[in-house]
C-alpha positions in Angstrom: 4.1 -26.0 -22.0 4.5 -27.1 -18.1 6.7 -24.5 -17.1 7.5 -26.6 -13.6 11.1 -25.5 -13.8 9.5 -22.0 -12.6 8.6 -23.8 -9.0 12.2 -23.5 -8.0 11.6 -19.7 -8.3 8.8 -20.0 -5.6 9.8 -17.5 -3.1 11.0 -14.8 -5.4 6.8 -15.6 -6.8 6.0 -14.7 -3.0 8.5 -11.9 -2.5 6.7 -10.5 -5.8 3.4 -10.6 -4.6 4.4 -9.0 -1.3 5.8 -6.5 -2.7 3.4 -5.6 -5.1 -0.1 -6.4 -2.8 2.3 -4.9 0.1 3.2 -1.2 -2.1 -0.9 -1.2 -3.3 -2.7 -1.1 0.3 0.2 1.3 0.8 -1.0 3.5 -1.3 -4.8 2.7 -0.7 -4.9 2.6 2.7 -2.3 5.4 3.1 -5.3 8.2 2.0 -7.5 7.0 4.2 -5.2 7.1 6.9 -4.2 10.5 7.0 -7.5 11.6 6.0 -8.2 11.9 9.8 -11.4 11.4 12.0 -13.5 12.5 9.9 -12.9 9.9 6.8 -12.5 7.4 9.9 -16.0 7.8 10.4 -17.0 7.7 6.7 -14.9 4.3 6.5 -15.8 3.0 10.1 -19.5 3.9 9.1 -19.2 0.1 6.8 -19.6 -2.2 10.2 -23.4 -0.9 10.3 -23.4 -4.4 7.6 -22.1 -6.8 9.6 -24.6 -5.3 12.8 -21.9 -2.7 14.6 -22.6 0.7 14.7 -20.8 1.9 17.4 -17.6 3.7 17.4 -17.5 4.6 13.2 -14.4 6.6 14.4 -12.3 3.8 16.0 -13.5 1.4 13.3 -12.9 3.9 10.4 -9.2 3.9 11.9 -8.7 0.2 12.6 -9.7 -0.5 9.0 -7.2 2.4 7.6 -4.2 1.5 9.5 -4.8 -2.6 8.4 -4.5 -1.3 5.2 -1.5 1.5 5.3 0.1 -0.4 7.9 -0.8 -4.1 6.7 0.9 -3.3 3.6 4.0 -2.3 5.7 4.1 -5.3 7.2 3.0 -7.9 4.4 5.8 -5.7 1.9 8.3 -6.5 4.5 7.2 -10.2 5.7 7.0 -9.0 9.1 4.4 -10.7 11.2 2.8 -11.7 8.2 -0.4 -13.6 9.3 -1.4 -11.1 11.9 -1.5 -8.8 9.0 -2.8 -10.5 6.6 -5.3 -11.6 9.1 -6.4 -7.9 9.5 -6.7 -7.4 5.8 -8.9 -10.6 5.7 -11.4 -8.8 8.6 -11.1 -5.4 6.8 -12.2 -7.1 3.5 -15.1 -9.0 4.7 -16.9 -5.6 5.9 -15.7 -3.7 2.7 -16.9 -6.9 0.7 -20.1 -7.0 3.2 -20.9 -3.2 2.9 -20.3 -3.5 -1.2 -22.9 -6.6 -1.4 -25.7 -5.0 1.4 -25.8 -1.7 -0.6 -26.5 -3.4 -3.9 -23.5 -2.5 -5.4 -23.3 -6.2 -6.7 -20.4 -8.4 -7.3 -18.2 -6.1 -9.6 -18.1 -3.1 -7.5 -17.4 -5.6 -4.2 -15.2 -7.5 -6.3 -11.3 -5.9 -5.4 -12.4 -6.7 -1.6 -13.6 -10.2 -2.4 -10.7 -11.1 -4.4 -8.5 -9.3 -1.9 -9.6 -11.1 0.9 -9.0 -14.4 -0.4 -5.6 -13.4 -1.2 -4.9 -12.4 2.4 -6.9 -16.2 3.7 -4.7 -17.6 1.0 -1.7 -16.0 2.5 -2.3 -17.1 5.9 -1.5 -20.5 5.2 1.0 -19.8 2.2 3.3 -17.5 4.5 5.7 -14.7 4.0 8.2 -17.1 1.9 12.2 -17.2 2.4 12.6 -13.6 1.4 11.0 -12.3 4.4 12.2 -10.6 8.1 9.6 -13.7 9.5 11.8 -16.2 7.6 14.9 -14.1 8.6 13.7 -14.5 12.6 13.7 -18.1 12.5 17.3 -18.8 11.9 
């Protein structure tokens, strides 16, 4: 079965995954958010793996509000690469820290398969059903 009459349905397939990638980070970046400086650090504590480990604070927050607030934006299609291009950043460390600590592949899986999403996504674009789309006419 080659199911290519389905490609005419592209952009509600993109408005989908927005939605449903978008509501996700929502709700896992959303904890970590209001968890406050002292989770920031916890989180922020990750850039040790790629060689920073200065400002676990500021980091911690920069990587929660890409996710609470990259899910905002990627739900809505509303400066779409910029976000998705923060979620790519914030899954390389998560991915990094996952892979340095031993953890192996299946625990740093959901950040490597996140992050090519969001890479993916970049080029793909917010689709027709999007405030980006909405901007340019």
């Amino acid at each position: 079965m080659n199911l290519n009459f389905l490609s005419k349905y592209r952009n509600f397939g993109l408005l989908f995954l927005r939605l449903g990638i978008g509501a996700m980070f929502i709700l896992h970046g959303g904890p970590k958010m209001f968890g406050g400086p002292a989770k920031w650090k916890m989180i922020g504590s990750a850039m040790k793996y790629v060689g920073i480990d200065t400002f676990p604070v500021f980091w911690g927050f920069m990587a929660s509000f890409s996710e609470l607030f990259g899910g905002i934006l990627l739900l809505l299609g509303l400066f779409f690469r910029p976000a998705c291009t923060l979620l790519v950043c914030t899954m390389i460390v998560a991915a990094t820290m996952h892979i340095s600590r031993g953890d192996g592949f299946v625990r740093a899986s959901h950040a490597i398969e996140a992050g090519i999403l969001f890479f993916s996504l970049i080029f793909i674009g917010p689709g027709k059903y999007s405030v980006d789309e909405k901007g340019n006419h």
